[in-house]
KEMAR-968242 format. One record per atom (N, C-alpha, C): x, y, z; residue in one letter. Coordinates in steps of 0.001 Angstrom, whole numbers, plus 500000, padded with zeros to 6 digits. Last residue first. Example, Ala and Ser with C-alpha at 12.3 -4.5 7.8 and 13.67 -1.06 7.14 Angstrom:
2
512850497750507080S
513670498940507140S
512900500030507870S
513190494310507800A
512300495500507800A
513200496700507800A
END
This chain:
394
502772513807522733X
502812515323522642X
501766516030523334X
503665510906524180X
502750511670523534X
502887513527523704X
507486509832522990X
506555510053524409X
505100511012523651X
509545508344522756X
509205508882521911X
507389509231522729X
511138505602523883X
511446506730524020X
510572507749523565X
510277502847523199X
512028503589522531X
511872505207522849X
507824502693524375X
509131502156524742X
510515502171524027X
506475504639523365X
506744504794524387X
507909503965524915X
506318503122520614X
506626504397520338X
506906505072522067X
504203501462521410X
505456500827521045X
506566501704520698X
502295502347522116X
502857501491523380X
504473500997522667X
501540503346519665X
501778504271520838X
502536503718522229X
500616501203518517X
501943502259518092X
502054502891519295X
498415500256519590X
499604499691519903X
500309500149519390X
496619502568519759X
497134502437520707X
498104501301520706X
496345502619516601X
497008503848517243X
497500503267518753X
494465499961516652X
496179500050515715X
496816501233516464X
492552501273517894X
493417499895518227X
494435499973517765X
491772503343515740X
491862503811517089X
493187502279518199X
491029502085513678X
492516502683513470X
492700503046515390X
491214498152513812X
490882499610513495X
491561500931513615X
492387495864514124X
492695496553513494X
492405497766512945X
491230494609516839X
492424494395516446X
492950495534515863X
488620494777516269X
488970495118517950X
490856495359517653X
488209493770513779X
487853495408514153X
488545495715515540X
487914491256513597X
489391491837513089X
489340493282513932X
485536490813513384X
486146489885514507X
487547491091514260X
484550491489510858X
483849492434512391X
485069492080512892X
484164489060509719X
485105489961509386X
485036491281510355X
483106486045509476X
483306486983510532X
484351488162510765X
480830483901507340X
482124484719507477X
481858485790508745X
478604482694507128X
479577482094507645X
480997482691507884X
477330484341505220X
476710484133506974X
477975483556507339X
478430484739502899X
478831485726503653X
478134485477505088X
477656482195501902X
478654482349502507X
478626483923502909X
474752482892501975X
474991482063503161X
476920481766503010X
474638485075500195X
474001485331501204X
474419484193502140X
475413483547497750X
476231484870497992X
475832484982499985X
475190481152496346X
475180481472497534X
475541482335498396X
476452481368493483X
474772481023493277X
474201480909494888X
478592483773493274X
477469483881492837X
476354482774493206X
480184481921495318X
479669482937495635X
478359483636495249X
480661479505494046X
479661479837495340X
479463480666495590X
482146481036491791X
480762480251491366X
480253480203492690X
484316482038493138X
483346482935492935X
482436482184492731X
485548479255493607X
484679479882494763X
484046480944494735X
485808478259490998X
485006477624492036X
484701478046493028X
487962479843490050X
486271479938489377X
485485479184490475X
490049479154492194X
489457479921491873X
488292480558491227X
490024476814491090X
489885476503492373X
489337478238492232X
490788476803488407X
489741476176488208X
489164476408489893X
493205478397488123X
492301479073488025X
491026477989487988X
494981477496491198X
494464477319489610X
493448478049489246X
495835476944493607X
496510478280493175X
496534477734491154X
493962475793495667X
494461475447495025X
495470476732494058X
491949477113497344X
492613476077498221X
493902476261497302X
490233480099498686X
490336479072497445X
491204478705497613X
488270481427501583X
489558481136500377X
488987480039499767X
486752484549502678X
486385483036501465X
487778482415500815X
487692486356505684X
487654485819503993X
487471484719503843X
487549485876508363X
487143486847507681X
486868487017505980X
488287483990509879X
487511483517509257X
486631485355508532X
492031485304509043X
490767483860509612X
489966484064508731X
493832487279508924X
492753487405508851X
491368486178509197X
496393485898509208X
496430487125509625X
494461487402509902X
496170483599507869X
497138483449509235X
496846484750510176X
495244484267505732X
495223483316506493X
495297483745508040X
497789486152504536X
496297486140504941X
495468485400505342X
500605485676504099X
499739485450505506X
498323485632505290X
500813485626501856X
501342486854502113X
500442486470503611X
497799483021499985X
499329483887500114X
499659485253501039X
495542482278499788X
496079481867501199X
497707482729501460X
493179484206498028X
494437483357498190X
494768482997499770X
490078485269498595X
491077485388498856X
492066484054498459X
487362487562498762X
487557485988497774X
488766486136498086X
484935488940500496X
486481488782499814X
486712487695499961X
482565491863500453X
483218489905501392X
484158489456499830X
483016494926502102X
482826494091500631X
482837492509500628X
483086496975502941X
482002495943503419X
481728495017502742X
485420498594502981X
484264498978502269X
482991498009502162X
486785496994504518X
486865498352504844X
485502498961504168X
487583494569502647X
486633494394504404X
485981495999504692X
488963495964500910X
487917495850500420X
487009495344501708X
491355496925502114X
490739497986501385X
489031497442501327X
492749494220503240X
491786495598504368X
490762496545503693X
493079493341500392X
492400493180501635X
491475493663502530X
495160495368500116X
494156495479499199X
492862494524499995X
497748494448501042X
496761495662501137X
495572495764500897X
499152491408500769X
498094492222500229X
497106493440500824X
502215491781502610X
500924491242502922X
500173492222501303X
505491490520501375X
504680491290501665X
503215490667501571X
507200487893501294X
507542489616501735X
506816490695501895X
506406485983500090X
506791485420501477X
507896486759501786X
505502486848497736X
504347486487498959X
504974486836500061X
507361487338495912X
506356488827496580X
505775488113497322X
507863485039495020X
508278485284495845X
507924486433497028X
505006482810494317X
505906483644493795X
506615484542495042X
503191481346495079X
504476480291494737X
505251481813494265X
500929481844495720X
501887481903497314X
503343481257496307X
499535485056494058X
500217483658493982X
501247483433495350X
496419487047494936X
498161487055495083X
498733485190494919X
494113487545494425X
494738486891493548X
496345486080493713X
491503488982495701X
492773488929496122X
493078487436495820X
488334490673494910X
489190489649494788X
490550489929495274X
485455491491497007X
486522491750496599X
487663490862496324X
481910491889496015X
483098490826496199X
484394491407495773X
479838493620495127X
479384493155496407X
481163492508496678X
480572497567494463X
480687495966494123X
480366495089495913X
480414500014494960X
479695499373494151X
479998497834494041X
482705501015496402X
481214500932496626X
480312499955496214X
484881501169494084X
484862500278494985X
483382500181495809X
483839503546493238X
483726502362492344X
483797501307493272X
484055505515495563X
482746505337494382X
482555503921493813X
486907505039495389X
485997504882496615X
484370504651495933X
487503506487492804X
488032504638493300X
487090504071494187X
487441508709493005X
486785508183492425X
486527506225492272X
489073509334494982X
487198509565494911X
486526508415494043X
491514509174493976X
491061508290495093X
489350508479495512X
491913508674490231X
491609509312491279X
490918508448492602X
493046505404488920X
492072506353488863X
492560507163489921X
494529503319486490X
494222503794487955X
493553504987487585X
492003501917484472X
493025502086484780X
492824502889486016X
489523499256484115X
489717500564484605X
490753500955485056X
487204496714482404X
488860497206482412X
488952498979483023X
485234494269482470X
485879495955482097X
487165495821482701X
482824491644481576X
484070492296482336X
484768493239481781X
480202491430480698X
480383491062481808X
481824491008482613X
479852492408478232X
479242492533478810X
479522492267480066X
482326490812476815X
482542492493476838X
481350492998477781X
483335488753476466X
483612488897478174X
482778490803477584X
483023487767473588X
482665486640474618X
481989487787476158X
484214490057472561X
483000489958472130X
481926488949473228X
487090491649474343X
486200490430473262X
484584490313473958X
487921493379475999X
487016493749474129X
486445492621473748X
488912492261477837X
487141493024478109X
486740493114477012X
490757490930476834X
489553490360477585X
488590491020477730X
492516493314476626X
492159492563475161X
490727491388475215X
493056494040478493X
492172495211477797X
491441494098476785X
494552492066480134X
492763492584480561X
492155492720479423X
496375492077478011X
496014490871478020X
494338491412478802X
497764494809478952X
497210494388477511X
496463493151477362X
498259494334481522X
497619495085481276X
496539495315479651X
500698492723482810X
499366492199481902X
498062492922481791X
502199494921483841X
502861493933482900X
501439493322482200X
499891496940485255X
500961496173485416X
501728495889483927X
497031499080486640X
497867498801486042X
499235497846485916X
493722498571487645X
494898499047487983X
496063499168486934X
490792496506488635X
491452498089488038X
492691498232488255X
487963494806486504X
489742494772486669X
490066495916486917X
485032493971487169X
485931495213487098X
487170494776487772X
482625491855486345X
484055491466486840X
484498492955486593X
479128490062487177X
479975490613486790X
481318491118486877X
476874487114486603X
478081488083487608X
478385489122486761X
474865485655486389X
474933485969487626X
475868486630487851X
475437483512483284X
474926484873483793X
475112484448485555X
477746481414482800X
477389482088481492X
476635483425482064X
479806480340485496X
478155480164484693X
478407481069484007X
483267480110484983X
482115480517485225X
480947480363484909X
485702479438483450X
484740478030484458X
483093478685484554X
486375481160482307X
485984480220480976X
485425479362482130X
487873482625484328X
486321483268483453X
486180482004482618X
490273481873484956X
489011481207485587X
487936481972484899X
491999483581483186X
491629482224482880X
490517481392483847X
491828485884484650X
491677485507483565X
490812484139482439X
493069484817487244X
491651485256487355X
491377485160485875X
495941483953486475X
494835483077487047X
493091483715487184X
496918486639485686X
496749485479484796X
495825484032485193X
496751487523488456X
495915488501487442X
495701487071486241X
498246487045490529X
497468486384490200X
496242486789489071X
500803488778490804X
499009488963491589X
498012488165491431X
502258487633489449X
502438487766490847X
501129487676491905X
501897488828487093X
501296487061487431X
501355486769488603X
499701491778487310X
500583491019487183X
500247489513487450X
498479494691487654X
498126493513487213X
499567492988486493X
497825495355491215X
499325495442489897X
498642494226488883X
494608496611491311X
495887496184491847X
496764496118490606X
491169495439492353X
492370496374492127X
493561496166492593X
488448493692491540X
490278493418491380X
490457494484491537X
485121492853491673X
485979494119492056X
487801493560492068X
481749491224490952X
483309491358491472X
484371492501491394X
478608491356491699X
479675492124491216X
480975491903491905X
476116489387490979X
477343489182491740X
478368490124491393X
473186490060489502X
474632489893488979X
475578490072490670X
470180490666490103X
470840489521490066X
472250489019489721X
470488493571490776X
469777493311490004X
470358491592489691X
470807493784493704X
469559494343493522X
469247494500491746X
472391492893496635X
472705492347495427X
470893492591494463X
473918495345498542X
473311494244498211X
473094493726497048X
477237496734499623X
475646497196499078X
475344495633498459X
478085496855503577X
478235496779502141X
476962496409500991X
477713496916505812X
477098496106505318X
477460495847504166X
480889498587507124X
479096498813507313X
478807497255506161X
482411497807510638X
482191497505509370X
480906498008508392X
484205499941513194X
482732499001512661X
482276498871511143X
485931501521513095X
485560500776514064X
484352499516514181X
487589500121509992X
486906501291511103X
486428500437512059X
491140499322509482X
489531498955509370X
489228500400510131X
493867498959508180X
493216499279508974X
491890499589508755X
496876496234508139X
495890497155506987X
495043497761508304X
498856495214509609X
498762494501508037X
497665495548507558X
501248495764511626X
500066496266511452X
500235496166509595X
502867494730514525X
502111494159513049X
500821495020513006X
505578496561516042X
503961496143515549X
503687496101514461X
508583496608517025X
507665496469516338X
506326496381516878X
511999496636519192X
510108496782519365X
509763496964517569X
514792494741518603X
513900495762518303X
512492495629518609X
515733492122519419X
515333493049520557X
514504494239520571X
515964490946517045X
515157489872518185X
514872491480519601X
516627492721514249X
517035492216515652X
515660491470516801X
514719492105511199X
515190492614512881X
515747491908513921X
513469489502509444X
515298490461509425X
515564491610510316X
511628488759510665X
513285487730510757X
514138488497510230X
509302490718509711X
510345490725511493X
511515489936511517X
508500489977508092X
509545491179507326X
509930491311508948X
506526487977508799X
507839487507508160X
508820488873507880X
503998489430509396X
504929489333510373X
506256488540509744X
503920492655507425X
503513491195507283X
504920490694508292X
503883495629508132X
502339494701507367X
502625493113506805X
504994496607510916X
505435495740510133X
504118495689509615X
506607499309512279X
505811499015512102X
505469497713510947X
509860499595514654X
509304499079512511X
508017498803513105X
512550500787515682X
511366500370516020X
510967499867514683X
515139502583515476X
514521501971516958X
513386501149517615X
517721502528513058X
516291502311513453X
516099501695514688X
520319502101512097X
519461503463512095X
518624503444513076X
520632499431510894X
521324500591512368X
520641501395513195X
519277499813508581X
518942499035509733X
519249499318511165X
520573500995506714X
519783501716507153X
519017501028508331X
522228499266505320X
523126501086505425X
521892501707506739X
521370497257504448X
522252497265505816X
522782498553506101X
519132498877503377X
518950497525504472X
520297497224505077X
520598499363500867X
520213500486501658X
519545499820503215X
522263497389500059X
523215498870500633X
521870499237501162X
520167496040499096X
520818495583499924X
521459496495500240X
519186498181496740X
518216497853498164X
518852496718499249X
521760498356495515X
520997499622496308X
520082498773497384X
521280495395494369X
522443496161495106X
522122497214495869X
518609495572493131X
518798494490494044X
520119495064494607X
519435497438490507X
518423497640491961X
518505496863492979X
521207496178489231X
521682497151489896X
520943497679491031X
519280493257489223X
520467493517489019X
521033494949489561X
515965492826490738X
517224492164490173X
518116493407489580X
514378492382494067X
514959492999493156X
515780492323491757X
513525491158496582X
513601490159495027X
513665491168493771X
513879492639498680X
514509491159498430X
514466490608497498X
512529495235498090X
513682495057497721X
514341493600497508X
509834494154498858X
510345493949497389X
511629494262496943X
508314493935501382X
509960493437501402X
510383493435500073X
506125496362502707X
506718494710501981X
508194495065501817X
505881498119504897X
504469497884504154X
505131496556503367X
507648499318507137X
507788498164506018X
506609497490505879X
508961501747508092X
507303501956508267X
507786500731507008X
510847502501510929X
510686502102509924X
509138501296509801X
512251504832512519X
511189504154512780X
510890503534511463X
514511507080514952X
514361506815513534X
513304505117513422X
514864510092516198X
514973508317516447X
513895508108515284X
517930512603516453X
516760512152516387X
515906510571516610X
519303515112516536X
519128514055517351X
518020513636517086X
521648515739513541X
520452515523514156X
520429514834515075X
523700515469511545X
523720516625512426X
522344516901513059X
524072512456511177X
525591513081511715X
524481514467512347X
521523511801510362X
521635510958511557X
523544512172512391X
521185513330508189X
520430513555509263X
521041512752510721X
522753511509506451X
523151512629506550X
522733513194508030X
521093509085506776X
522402508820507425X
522902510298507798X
518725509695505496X
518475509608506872X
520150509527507303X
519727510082502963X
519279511022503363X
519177510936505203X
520318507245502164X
520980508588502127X
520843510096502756X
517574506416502679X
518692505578503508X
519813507297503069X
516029507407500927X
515895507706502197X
516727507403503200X
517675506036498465X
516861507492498488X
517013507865500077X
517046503401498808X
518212503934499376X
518136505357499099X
514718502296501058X
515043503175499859X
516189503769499792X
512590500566502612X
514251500353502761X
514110501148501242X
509705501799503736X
510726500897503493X
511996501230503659X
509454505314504817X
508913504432504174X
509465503070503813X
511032506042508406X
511333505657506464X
510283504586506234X
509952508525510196X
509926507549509706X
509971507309508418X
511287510098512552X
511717510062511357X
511214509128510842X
510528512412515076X
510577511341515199X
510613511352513319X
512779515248516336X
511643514682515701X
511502513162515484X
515074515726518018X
513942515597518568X
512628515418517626X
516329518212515748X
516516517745517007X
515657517121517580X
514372518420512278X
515118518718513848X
515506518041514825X
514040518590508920X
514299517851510048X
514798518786511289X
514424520227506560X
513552520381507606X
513119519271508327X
517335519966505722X
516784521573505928X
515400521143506428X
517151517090505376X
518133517871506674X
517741519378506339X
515870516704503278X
515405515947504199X
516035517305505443X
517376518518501166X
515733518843501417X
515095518005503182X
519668517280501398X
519561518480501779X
518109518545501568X
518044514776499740X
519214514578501101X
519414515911501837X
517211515239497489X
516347514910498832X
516904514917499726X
519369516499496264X
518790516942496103X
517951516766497335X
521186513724495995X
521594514958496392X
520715515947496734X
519217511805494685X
519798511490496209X
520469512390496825X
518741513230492240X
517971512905493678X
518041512651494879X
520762512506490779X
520624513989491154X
519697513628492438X
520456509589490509X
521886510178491299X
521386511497492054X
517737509874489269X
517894509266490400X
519270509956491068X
518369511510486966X
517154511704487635X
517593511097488964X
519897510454484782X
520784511191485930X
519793511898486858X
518368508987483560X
519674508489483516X
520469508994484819X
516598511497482004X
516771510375482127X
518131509694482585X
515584514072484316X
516458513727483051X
517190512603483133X
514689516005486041X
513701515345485850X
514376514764484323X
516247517732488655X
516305517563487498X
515725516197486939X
514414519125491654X
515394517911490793X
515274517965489599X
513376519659495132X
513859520077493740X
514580518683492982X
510866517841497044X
512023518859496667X
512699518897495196X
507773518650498355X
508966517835497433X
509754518734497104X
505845518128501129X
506809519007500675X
507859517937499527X
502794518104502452X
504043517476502097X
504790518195500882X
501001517573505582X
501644518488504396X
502769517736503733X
497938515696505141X
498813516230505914X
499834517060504767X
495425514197504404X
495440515875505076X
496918516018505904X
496614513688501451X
495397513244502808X
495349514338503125X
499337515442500841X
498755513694501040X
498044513684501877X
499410518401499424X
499418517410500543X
498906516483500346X
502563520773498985X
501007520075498544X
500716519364499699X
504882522591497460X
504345521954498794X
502860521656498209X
508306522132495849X
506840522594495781X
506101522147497195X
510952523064493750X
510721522422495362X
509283523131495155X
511170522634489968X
511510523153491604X
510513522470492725X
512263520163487969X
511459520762488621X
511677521041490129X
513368520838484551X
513730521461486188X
512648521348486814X
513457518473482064X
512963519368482964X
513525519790484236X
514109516940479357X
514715517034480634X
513815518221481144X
512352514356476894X
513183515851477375X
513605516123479006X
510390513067477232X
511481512224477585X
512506513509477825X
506626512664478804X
507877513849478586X
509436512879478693X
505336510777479761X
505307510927478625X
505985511866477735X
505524510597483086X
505068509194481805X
505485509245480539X
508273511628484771X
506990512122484005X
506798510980482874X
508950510670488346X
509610511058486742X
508315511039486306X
508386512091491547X
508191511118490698X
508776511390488660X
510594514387493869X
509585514397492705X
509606512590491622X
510510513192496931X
511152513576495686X
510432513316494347X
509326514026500191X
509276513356499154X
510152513985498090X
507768514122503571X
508670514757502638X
509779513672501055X
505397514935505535X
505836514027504291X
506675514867503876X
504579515216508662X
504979516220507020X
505372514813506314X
502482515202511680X
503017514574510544X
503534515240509063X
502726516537515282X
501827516717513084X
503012516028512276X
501473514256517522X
502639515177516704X
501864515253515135X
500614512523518959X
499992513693519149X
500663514631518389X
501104509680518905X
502252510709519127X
501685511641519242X
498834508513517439X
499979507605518877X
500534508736519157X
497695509923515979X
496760509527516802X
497576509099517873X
499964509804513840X
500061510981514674X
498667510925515901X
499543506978513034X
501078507670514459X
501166509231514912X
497497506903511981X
497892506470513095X
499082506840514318X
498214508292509646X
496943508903510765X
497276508482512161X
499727506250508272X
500437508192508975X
499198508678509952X
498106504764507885X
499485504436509157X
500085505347509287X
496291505623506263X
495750505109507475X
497090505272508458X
498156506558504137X
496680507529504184X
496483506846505724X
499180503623503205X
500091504945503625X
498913505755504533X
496644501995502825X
497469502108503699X
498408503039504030X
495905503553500150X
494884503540501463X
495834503369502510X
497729504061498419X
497717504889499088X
496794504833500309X
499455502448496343X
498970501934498182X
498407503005499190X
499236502576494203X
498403501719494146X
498406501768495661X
500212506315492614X
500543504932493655X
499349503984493689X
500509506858488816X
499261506627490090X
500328505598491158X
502907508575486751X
502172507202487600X
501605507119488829X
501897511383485877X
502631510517486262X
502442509407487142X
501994513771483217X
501236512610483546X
502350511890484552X
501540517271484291X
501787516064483348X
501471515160484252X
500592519093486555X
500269519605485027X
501019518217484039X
501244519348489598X
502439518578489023X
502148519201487450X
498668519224491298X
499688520715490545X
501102519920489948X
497384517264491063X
496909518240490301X
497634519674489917X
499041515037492029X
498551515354490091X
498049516278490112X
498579515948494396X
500160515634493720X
499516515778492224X
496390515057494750X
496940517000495236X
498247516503494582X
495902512660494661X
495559513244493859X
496127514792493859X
499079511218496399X
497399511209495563X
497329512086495003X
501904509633496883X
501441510797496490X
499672510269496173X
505194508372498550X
503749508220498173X
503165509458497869X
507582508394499195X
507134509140497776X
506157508611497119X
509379509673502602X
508179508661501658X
507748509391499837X
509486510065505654X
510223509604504051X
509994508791503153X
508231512127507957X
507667510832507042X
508405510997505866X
508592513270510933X
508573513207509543X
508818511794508604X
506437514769513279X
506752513553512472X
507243513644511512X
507945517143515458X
507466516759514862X
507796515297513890X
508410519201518656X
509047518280517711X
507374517731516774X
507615522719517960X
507170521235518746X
507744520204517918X
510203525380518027X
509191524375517593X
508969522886518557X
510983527061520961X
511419525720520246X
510000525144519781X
510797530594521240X
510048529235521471X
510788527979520358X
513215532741521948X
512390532428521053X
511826530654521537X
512993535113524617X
513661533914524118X
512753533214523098X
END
């Protein structure tokens, strides 16, 4: 009698790193979240004892407008496997074809008894999970890193409402990264808040060994992010003790580049588009201060937590923070905030930083989080929460 595969995780998702660019051969946009994806798939297969697959739809190409075929391929995110499926890569009719395309890719390797988790609310995955839901037994888990469908606008804002009430049903559980994306669950569904993940122990992060304060941004550069407020707090700053690496890409991307060239900032702030995840880790190393910009007056707050956070506690870095997307509320006395959402409140607390680097980082307690949010802690409250809808260790 033939053996029944071991149920397994599958993950609906079109996060990608570097094994994705390297056999893809063109250019295509870097994810910015891959630390968290990379940690909360570790985690649930640490809760479940099950192997985790990703299964994804090919991303469109930066700089090719022509149409392409691209066939079904396998690679992997982190260390797990992940499989994309076929699609015509042609403007206009890229997405429709997709939702046909991932939808039979999802249900040719799904089974009876696997556990399903959707990256957000996509109606990509919402299509696909409904198909699965008619000729599958399965239980379905929603992984809501933010809420950006809610402030969509015009044909997208429709899909991501069809796909939130098409796909809410669905679901037996949600891992949440900011506790406000819980008022749109049922009061009965199980969850866990899980806003980012640490190690078990923080290391020191690197010291300050030629008198410059190195600051560190990665992220969307946008106004959202507060990218236009960091900008403009460079004109408060002392004249020497620091330095500033912007990395990522957005809408005010031209406005960085045009800040690092001038003649004023060119010694003391750069510009680094996204990068490889080595190579990020490297860079991120290097800096003593991690910034988090996020504006609480824009709506991305009151839907999603800053990632980027955890990224930089993670690398031992002490972090300059907004009060936006809970961090506060979530993190204490682990970060340095700035009160005011100006760039003058902002120059004012890197300036303590640079001329008291050493006695505010005494006063900070970012360890404190570790019992909470490391990955081994984070695994055992998935796991308590993954036992009570059923979904038992392998």
């Amino acid at each position: 009698m033939e053996e029944r595969p071991c149920p397994k995780i599958i993950c609906l998702s079109n996060i990608f790193d570097q094994h994705y660019h390297d056999v893809r051969g063109e250019k295509v946009e870097r994810c910015l979240t891959i630390p968290y994806r990379r940690d909360v798939f570790r985690c649930l297969e640490m809760a479940s004892g099950r192997e985790l697959i990703v299964l994804s739809s090919p991303p469109r190409a930066v700089e090719r407008r022509a149409g392409k075929w691209l066939p079904p391929l396998e690679t992997k995110f982190a260390t797990h496997r992940q499989l994309f499926c076929a699609n015509w890569d042609i403007p206009k009719l890229r997405v429709p074809l997709a939702w046909i395309f991932y939808a039979r890719h999802v249900l040719r390797h799904i089974r009876s008894g696997d556990l399903v988790v959707m990256d957000n609310y996509e109606f990509l995955y919402v299509v696909a999970a409904r198909l699965v839901h008619i000729f599958r037994r399965v239980t379905f888990v929603l992984v809501h890193l933010d809420g950006k469908h809610l402030i969509d606008r015009g044909w997208p804002r429709f899909l991501s409402w069809l796909a939130e009430v098409w796909g809410r049903p669905l679901l037996r559980g949600a891992i949440l990264s900011n506790p406000i994306l819980g008022k749109r669950l049922p009061d009965s569904m199980p969850r866990e808040l899980a806003p980012g993940f640490l190690p078990d122990e923080l290391p020191s992060g690197p010291g300050i060994s030629d008198g410059k304060v190195r600051f560190f941004y990665a992220g969307a550069l946008a106004r959202s992010h507060g990218i236009d407020l960091l900008l403009e707090s460079l004109d408060y700053l002392p004249e020497k003790g620091w330095h500033l690496i912007i990395a990522g890409q957005g809408p005010l991307e031209e406005q960085v580049i045009r800040r690092a060239q001038d003649p004023r900032w060119r010694d003391r702030v750069e510009h680094r588009p996204t990068m490889p995840p080595d190579v990020f880790e490297k860079l991120l190393g290097s800096n003593q201060v991690g910034l988090n910009c996020q504006r609480a007056s824009e709506l991305i707050s009151s839907v999603t937590f800053p990632s980027k956070v955890f990224t930089y506690l993670s690398a031992g870095l002490l972090v300059i923070s907004s009060k936006a997307g809970a961090v506060e509320q979530l993190c204490k006395n682990a970060c340095f905030y700035y009160e005011e959402e100006t760039p003058q409140s902002l120059a004012a607390a890197m300036k303590e930083v640079i001329e008291h680097f050493a006695a505010v980082r005494q006063k900070l307690n970012p360890s404190a989080l570790c019992e909470r949010y490391s990955l081994q802690a984070a695994a055992t409250r998935i796991q308590q929460m993954l036992k009570t809808i059923g979904v038992e260790e392998q």
